[in-house]
MARSE-235390 format. One record per atom (N, C-alpha, C): residue in three letters; atom name; x, y, z. Coordinates in nm, 3 decimals. Layout:
BEGIN
+------+------+---------+---------+---------+
: code : site :      xx :      yy :      zz :
+------+------+---------+---------+---------+
:  Ala :   CA :       X :       Y :       Z :
...
+------+------+---------+---------+---------+
***
This chain:
BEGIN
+------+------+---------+---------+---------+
: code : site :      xx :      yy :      zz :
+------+------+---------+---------+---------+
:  Unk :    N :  -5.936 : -13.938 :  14.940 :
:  Unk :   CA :  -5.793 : -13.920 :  14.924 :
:  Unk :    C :  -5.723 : -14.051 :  14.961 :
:  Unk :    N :  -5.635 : -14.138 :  14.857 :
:  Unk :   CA :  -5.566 : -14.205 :  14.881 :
:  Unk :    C :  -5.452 : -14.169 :  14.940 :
:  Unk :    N :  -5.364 : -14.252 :  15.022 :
:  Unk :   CA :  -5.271 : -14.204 :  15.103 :
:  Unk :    C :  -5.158 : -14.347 :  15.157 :
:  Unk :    N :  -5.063 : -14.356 :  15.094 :
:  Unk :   CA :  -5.011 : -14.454 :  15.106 :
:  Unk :    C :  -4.881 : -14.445 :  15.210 :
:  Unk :    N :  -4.849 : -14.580 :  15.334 :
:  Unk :   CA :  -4.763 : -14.523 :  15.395 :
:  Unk :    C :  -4.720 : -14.657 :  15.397 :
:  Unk :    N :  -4.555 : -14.642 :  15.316 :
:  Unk :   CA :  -4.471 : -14.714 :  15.254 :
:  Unk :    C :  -4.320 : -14.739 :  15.351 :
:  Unk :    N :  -4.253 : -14.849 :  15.290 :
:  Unk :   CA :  -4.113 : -14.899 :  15.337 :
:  Unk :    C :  -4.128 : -14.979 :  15.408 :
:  Unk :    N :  -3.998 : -15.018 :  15.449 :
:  Unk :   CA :  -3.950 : -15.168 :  15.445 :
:  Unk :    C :  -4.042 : -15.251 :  15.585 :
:  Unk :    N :  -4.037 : -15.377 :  15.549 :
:  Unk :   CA :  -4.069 : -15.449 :  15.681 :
:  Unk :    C :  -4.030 : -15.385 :  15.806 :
:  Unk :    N :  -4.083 : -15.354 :  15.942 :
:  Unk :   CA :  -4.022 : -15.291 :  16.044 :
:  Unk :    C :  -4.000 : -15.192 :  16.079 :
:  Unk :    N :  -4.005 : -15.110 :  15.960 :
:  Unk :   CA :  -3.976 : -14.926 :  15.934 :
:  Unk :    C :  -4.074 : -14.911 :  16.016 :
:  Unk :    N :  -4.184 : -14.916 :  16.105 :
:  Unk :   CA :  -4.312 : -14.840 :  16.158 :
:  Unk :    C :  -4.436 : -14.784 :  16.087 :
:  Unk :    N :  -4.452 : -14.883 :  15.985 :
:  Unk :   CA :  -4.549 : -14.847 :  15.893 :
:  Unk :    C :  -4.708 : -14.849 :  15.940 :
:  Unk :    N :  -4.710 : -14.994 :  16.074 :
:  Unk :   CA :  -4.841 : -15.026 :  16.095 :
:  Unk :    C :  -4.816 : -14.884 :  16.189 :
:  Unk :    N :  -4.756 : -14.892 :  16.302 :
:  Unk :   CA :  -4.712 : -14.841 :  16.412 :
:  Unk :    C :  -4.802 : -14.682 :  16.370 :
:  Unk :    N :  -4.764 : -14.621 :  16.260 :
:  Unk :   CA :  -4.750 : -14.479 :  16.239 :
:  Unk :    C :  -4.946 : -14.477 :  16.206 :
:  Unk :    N :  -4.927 : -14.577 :  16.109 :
:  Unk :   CA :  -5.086 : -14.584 :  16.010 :
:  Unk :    C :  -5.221 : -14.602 :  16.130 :
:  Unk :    N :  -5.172 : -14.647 :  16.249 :
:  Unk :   CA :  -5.318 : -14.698 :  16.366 :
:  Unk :    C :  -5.302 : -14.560 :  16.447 :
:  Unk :    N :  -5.219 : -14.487 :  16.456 :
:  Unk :   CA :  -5.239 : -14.348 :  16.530 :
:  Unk :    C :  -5.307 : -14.264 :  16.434 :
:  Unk :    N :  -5.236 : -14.260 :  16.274 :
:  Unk :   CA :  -5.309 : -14.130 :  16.203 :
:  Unk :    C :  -5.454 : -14.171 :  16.116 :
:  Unk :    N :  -5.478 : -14.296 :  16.134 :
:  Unk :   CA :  -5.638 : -14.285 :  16.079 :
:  Unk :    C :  -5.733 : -14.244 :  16.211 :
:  Unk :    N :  -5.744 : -14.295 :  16.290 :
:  Unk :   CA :  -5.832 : -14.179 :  16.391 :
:  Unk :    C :  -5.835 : -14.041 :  16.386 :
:  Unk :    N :  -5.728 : -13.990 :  16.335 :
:  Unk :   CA :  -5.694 : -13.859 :  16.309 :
:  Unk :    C :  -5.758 : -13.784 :  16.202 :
:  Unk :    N :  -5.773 : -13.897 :  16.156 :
:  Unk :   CA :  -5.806 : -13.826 :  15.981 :
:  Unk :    C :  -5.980 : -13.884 :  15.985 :
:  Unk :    N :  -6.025 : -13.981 :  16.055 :
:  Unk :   CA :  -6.146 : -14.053 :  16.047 :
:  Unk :    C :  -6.119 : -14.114 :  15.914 :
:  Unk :    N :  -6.037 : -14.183 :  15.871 :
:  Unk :   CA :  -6.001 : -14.274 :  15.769 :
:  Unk :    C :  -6.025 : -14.415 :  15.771 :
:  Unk :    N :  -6.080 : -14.506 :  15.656 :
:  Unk :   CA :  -6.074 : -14.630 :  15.631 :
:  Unk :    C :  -5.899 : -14.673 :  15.634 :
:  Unk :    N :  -5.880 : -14.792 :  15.632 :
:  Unk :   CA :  -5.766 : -14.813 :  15.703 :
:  Unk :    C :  -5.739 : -14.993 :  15.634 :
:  Unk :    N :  -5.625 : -15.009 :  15.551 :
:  Unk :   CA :  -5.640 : -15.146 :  15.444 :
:  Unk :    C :  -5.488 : -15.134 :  15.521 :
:  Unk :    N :  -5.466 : -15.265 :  15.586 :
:  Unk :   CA :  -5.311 : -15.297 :  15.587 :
:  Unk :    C :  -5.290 : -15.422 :  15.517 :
:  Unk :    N :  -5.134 : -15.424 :  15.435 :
:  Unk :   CA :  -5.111 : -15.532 :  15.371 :
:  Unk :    C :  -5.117 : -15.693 :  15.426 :
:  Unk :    N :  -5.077 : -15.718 :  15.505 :
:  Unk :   CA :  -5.059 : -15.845 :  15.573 :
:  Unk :    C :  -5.240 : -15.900 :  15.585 :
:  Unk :    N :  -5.352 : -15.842 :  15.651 :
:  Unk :   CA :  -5.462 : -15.849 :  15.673 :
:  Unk :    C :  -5.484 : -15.860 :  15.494 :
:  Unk :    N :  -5.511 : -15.780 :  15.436 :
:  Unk :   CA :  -5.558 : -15.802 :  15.274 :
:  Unk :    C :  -5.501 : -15.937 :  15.214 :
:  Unk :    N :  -5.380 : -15.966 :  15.221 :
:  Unk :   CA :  -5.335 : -16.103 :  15.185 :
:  Unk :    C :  -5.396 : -16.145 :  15.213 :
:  Unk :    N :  -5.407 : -16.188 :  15.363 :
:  Unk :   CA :  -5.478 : -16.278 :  15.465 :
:  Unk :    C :  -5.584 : -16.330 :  15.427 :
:  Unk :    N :  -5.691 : -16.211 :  15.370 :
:  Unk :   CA :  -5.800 : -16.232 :  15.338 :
:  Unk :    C :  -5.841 : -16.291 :  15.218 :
:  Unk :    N :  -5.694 : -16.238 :  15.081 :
:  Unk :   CA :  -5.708 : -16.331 :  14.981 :
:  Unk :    C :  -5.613 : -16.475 :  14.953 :
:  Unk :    N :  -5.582 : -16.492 :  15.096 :
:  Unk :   CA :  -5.503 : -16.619 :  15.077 :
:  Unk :    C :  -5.382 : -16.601 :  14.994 :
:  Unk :    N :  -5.312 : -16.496 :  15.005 :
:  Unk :   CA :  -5.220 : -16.487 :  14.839 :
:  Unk :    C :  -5.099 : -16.467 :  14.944 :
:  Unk :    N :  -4.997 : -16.534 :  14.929 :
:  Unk :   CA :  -4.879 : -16.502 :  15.035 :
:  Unk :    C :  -4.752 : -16.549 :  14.909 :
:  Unk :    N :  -4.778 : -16.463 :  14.790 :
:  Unk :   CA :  -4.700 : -16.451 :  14.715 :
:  Unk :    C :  -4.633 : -16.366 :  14.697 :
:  Unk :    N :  -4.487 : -16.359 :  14.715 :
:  Unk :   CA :  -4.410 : -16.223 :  14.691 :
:  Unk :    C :  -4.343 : -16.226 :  14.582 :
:  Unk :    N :  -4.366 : -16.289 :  14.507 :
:  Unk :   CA :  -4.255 : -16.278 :  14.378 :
:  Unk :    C :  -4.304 : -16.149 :  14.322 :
:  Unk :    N :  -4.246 : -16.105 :  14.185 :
:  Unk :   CA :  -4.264 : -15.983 :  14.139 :
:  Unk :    C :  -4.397 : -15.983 :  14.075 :
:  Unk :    N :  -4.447 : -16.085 :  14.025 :
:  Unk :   CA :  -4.626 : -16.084 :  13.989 :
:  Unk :    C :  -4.666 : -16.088 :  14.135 :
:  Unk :    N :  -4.633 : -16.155 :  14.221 :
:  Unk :   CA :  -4.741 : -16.124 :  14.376 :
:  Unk :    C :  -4.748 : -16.006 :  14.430 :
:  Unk :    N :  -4.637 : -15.957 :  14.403 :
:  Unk :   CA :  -4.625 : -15.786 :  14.461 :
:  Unk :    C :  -4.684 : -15.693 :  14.384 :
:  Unk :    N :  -4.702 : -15.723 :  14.238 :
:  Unk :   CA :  -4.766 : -15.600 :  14.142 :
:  Unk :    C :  -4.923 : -15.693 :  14.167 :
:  Unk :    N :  -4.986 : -15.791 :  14.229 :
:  Unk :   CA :  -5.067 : -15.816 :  14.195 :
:  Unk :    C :  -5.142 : -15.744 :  14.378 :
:  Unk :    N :  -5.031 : -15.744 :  14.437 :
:  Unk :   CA :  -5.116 : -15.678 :  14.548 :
:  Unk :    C :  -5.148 : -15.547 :  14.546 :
:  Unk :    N :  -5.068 : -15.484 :  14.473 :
:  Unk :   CA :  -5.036 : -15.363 :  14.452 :
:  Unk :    C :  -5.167 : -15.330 :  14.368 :
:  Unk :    N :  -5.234 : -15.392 :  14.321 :
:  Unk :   CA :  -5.378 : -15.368 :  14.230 :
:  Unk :    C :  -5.491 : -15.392 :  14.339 :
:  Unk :    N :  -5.455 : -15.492 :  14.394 :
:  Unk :   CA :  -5.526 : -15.528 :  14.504 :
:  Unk :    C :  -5.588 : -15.420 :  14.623 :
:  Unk :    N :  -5.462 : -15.377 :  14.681 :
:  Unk :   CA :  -5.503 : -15.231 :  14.725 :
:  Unk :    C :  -5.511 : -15.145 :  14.680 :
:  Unk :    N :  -5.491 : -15.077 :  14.558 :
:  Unk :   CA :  -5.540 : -14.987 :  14.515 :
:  Unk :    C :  -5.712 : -15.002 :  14.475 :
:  Unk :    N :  -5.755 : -15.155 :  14.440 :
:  Unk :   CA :  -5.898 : -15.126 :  14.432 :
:  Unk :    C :  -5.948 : -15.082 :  14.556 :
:  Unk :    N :  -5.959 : -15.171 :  14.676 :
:  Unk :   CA :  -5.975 : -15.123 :  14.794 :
:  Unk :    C :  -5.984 : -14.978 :  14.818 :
:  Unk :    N :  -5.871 : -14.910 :  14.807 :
:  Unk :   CA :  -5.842 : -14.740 :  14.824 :
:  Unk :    C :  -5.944 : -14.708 :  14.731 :
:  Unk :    N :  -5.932 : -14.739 :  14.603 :
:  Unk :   CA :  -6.020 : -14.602 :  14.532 :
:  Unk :    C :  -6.154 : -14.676 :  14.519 :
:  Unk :    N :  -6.230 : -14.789 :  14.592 :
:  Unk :   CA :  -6.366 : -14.801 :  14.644 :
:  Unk :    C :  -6.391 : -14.677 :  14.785 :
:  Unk :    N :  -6.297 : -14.667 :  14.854 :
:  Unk :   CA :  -6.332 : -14.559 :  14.974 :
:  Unk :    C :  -6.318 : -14.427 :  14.906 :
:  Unk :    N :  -6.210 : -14.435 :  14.886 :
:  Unk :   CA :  -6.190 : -14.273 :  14.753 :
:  Unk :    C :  -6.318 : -14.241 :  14.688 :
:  Unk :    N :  -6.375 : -14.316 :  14.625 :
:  Unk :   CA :  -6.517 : -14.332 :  14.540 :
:  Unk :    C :  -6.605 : -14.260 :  14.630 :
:  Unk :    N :  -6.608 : -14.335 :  14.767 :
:  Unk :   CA :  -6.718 : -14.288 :  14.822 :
:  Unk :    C :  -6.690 : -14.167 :  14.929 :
:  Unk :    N :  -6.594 : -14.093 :  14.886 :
:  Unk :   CA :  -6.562 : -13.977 :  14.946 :
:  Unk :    C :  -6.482 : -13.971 :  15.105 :
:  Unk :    N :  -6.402 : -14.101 :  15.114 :
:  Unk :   CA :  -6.356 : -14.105 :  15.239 :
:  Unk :    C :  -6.181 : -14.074 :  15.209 :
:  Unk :    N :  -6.136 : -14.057 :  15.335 :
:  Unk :   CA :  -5.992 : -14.083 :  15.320 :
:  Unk :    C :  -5.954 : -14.250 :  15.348 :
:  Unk :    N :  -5.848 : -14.260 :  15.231 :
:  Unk :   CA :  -5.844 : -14.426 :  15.305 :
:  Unk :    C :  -5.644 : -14.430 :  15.287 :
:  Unk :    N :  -5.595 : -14.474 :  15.397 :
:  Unk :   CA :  -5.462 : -14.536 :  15.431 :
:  Unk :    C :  -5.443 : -14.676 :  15.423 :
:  Unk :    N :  -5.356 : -14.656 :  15.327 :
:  Unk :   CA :  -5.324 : -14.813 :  15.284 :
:  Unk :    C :  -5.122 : -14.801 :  15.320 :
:  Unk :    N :  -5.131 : -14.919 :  15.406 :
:  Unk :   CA :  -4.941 : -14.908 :  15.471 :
:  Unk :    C :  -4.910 : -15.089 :  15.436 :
:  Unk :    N :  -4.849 : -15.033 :  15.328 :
:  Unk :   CA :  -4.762 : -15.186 :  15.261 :
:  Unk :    C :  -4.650 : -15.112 :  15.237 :
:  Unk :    N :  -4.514 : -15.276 :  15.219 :
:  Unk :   CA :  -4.400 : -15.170 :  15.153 :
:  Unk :    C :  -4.422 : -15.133 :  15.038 :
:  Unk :    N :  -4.429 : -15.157 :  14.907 :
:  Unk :   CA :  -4.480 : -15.119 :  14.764 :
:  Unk :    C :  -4.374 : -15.090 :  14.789 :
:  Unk :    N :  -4.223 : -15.189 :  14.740 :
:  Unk :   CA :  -4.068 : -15.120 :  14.675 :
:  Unk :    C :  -4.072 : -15.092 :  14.596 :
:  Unk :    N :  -4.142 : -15.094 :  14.492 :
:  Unk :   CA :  -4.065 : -15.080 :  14.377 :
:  Unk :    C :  -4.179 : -14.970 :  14.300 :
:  Unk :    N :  -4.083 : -14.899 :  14.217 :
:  Unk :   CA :  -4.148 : -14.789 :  14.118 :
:  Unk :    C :  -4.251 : -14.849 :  14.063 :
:  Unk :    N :  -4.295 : -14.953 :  14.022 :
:  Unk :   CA :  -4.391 : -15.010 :  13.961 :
:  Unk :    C :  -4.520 : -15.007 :  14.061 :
:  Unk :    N :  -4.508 : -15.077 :  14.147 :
:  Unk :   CA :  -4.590 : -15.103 :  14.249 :
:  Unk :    C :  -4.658 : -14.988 :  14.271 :
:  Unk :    N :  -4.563 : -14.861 :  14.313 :
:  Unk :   CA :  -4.608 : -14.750 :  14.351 :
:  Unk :    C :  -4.671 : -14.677 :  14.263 :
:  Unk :    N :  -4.671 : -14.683 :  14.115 :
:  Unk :   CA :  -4.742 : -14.652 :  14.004 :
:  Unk :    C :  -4.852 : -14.719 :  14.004 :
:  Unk :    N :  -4.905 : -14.836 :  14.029 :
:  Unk :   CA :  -5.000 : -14.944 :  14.040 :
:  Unk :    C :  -5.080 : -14.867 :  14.144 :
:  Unk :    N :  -5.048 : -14.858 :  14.244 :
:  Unk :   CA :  -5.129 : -14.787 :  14.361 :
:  Unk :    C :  -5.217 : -14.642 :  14.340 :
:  Unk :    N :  -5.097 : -14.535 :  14.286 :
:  Unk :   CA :  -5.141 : -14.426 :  14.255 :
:  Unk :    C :  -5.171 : -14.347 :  14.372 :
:  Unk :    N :  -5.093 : -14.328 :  14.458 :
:  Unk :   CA :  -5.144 : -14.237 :  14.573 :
:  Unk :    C :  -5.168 : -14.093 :  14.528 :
:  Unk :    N :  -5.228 : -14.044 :  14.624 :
:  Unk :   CA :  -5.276 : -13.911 :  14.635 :
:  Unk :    C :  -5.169 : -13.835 :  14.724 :
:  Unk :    N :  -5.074 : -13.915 :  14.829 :
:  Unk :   CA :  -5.048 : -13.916 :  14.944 :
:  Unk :    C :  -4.943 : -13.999 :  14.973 :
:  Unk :    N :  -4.777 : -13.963 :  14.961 :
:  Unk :   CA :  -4.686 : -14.065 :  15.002 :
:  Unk :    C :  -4.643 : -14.065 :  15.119 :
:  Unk :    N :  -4.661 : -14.100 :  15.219 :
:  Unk :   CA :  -4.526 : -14.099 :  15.370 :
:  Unk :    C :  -4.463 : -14.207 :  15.388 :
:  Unk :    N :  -4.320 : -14.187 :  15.323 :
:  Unk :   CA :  -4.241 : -14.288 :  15.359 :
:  Unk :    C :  -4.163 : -14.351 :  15.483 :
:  Unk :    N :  -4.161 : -14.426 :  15.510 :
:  Unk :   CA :  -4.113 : -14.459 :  15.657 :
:  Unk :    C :  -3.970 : -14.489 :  15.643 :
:  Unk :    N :  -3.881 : -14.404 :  15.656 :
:  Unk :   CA :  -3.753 : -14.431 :  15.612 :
:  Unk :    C :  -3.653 : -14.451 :  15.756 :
:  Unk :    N :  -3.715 : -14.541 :  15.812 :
:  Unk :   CA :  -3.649 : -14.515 :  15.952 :
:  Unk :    C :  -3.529 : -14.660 :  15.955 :
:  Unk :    N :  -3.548 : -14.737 :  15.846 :
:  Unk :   CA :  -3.452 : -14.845 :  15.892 :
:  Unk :    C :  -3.416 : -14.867 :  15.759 :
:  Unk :    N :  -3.246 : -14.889 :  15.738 :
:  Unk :   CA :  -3.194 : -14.914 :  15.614 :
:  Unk :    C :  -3.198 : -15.072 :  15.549 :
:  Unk :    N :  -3.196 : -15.152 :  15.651 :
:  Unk :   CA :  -3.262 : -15.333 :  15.618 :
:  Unk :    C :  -3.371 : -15.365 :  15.686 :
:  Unk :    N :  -3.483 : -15.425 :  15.610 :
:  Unk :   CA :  -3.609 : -15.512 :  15.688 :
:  Unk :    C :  -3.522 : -15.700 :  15.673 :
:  Unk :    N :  -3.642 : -15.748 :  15.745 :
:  Unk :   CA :  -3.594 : -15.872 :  15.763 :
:  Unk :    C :  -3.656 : -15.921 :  15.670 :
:  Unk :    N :  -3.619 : -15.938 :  15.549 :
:  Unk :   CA :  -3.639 : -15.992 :  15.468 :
:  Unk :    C :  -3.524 : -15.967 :  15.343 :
:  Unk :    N :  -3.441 : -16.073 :  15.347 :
:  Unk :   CA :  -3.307 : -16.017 :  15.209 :
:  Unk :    C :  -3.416 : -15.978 :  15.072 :
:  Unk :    N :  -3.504 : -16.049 :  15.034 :
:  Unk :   CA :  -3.523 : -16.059 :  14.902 :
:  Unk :    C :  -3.593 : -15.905 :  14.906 :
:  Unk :    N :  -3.677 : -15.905 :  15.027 :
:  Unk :   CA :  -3.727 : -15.735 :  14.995 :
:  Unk :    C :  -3.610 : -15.632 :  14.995 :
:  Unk :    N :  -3.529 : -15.619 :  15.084 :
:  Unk :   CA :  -3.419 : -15.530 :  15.108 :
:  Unk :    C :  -3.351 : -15.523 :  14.932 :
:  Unk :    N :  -3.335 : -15.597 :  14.868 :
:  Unk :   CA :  -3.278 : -15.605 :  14.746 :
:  Unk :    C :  -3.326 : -15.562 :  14.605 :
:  Unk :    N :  -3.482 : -15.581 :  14.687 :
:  Unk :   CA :  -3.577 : -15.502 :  14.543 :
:  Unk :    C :  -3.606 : -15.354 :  14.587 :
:  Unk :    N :  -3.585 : -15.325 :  14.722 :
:  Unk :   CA :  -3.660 : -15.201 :  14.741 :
:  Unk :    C :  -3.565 : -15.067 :  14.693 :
:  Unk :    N :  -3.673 : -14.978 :  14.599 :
:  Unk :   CA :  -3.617 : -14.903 :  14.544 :
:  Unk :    C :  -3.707 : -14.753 :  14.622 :
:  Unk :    N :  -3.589 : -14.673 :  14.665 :
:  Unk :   CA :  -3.634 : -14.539 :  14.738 :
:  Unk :    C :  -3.734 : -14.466 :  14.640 :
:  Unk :    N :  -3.844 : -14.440 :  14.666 :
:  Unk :   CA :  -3.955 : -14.355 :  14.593 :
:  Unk :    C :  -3.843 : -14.192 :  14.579 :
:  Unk :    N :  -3.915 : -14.198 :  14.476 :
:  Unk :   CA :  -3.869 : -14.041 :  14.351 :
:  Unk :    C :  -3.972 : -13.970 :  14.427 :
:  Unk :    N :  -4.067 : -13.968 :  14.466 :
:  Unk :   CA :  -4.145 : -13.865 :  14.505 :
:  Unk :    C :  -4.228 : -13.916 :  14.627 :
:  Unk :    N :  -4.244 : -13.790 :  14.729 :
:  Unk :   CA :  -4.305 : -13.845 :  14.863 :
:  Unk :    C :  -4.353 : -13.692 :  14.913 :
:  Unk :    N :  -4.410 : -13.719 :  14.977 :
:  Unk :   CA :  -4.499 : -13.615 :  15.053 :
:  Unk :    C :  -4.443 : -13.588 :  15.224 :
:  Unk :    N :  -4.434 : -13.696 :  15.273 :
:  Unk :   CA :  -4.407 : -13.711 :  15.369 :
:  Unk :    C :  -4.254 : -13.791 :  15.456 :
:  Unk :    N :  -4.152 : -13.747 :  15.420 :
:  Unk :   CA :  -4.010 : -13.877 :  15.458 :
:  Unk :    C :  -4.016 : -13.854 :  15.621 :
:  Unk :    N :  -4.042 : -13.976 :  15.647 :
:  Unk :   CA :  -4.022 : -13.999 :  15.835 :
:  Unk :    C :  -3.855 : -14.119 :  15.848 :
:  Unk :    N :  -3.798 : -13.966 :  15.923 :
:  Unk :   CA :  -3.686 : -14.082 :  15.905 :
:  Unk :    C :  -3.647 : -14.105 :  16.074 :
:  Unk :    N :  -3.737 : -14.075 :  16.152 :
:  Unk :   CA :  -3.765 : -14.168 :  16.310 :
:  Unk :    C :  -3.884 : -14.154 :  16.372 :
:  Unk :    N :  -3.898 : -14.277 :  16.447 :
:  Unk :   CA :  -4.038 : -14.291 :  16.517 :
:  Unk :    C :  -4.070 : -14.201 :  16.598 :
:  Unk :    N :  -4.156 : -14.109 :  16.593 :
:  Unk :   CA :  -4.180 : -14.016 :  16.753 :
:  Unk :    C :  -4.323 : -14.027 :  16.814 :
:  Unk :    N :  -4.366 : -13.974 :  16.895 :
:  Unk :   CA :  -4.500 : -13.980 :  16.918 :
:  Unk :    C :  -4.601 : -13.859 :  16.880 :
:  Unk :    N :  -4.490 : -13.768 :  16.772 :
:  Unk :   CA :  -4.595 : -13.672 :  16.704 :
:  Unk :    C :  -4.591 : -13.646 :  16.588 :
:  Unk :    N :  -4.557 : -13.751 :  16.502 :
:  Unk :   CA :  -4.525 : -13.734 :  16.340 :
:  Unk :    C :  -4.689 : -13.788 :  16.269 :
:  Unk :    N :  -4.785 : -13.862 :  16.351 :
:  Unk :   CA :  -4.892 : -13.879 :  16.328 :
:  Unk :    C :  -4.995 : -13.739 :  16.338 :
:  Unk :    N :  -5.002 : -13.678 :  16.425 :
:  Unk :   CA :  -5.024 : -13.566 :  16.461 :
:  Unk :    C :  -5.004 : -13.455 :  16.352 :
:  Unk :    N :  -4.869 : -13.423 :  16.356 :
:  Unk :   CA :  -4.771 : -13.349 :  16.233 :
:  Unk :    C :  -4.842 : -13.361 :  16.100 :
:  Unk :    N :  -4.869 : -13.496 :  16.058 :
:  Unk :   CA :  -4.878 : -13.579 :  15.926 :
:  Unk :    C :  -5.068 : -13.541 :  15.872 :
:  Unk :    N :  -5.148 : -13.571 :  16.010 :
:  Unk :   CA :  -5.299 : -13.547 :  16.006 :
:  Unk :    C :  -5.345 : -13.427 :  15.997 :
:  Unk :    N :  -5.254 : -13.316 :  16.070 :
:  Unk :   CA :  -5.288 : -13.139 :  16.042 :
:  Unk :    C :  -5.213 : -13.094 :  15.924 :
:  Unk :    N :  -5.124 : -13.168 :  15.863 :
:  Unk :   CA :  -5.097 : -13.077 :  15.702 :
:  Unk :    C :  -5.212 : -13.146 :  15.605 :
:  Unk :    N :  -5.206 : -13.296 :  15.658 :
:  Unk :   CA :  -5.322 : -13.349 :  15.546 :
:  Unk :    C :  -5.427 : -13.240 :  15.572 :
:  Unk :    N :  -5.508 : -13.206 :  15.700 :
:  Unk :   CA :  -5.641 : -13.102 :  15.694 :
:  Unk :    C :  -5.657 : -13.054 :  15.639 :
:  Unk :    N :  -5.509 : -12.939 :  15.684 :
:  Unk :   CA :  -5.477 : -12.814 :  15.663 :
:  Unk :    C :  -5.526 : -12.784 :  15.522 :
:  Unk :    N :  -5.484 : -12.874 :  15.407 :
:  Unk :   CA :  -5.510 : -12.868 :  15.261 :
:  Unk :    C :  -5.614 : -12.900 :  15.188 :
:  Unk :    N :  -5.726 : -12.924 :  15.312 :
:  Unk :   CA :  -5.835 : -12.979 :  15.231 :
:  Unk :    C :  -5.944 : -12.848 :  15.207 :
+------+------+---------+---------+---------+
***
């Protein structure tokens, strides 16, 4: 099961994603580290749809092999998030600007989500890992 946990720079994306993969016993791809690894620190609109392929191979290599895998990038834009293909949206809607103008300007609120977190607590990981179970 892919499972993507999205929004802006700062929203609590890593924050939320390192409590609920222990939870889930999930593989675990964060954006900043995947760049890292391919040297690509391009954000224009080809760098963002090109990461956006990027992790989704990642995800559906663990998907493949029958794991759950959490992947927490922002992916603004409808495109991106089509590129990915989650199984699994939780949006982190906890802050209306990240520090970044050019992201704040492209980011477009997802049409569909599974999960809207609109503040940090210390049991929305918890919350988030027993409905994922619950449905399996």
């Amino acid at each position: 099961m892919k499972i993507l946990v999205m929004g802006l720079p700062g929203s609590g994306k890593t924050y939320l994603t390192q409590r609920l993969v222990p939870l889930l016993n999930a593989a675990w791809y964060n954006a900043d580290q995947v760049r890292k690894m391919a040297n690509d620190w391009d954000f224009s609109d080809a760098g963002r749809s090109r990461q956006s392929m990027r992790m989704k191979a990642f995800a559906d290599f663990e998907k493949s092999h029958g794991r759950y895998v959490v992947c927490d990038f922002v992916c603004p834009t409808k495109e991106t998030r089509e590129n990915f293909s989650a199984d699994i949206v939780i949006w982190m809607d906890t802050i209306k600007e990240g520090r970044y103008e050019d992201t704040n300007k492209l980011f477009q609120d997802p049409d569909r989500v599974d999960f809207h977190i609109t503040e940090w607590n210390e049991h929305n990981h918890g919350d988030i890992a027993k409905e994922i179970l619950k449905n399996v």
